[in-house]
C-alpha positions as CSV (number, residue, x, y, z in Angstrom):
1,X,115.5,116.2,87.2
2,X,114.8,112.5,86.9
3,X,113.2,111.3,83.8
4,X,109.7,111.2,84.9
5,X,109.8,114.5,85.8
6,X,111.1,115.4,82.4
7,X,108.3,113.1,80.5
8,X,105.4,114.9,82.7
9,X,107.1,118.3,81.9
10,X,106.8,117.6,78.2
11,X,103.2,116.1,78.4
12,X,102.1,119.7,80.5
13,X,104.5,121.6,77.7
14,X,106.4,123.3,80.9
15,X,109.5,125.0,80.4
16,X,112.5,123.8,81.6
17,X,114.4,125.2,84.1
18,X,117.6,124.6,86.0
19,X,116.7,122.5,88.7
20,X,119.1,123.2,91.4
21,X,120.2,126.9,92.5
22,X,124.3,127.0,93.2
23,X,123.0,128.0,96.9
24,X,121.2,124.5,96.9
25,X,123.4,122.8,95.9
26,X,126.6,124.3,98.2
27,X,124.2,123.6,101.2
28,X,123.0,119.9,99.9
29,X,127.3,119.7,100.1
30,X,127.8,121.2,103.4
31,X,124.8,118.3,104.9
32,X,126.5,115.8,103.1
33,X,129.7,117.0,105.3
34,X,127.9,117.3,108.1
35,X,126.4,114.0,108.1
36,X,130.1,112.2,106.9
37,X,131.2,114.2,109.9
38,X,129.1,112.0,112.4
39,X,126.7,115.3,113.4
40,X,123.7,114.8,111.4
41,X,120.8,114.8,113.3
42,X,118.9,111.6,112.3
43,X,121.2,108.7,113.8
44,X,119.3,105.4,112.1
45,X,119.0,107.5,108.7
46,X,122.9,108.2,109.2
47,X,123.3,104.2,109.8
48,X,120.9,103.3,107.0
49,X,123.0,105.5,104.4
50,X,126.1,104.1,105.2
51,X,125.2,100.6,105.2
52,X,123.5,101.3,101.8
53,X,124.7,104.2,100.2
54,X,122.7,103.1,96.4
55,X,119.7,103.8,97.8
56,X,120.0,107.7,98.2
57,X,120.9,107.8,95.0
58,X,116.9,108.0,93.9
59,X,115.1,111.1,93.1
60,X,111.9,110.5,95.2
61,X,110.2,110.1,98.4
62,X,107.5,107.9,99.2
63,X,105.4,106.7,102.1
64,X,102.4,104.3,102.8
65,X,100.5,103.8,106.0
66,X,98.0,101.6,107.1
67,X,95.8,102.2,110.3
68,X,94.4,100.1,112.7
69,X,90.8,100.3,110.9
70,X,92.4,99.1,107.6
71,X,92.1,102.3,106.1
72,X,95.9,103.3,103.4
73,X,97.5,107.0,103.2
74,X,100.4,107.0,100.0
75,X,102.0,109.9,99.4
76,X,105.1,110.9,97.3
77,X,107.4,113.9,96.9
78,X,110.0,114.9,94.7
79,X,111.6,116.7,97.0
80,X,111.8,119.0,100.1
81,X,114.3,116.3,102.2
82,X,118.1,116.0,102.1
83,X,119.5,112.7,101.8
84,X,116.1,111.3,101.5
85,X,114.8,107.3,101.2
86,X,113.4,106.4,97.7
């Protein structure tokens, strides 16, 4: 858990829990092989990681859009995607 995650689990008194199972984590290992064997599934993400490997060392996702009427979607996620972008 990253240390935000720890402060907001302290302010909501939750108790604290192992955050990864040992299934997660042996298949979080075997797409890490997969995808330094060439045959992950995202080509540009594969490119993007190996070019800069320091930014998938972050704990969370986040994403901003802006339409053509001006209107902004944000949205974060600790979680849910392998190898993901900060």
């Amino acid at each position: 858990m990253g240390i935000g995650a720890e402060e907001l689990a302290q302010i909501f008194n939750l108790e604290r829990r192992k955050p990864a199972t040992a299934a997660q984590i042996e298949r979080y290992e075997a797409q890490l092989k997969s995808f330094f064997a060439g045959e992950w599934r995202l080509p540009r993400l594969a490119a993007l990681v190996k070019a800069h490997p320091e930014v998938f060392q972050l704990e969370t996702v986040g994403s901003v859009a802006l339409d053509c009427d001006g209107n902004v979607a944000a949205a974060t996620s600790t979680g849910g995607f392998p190898l993901k972008l900060a």
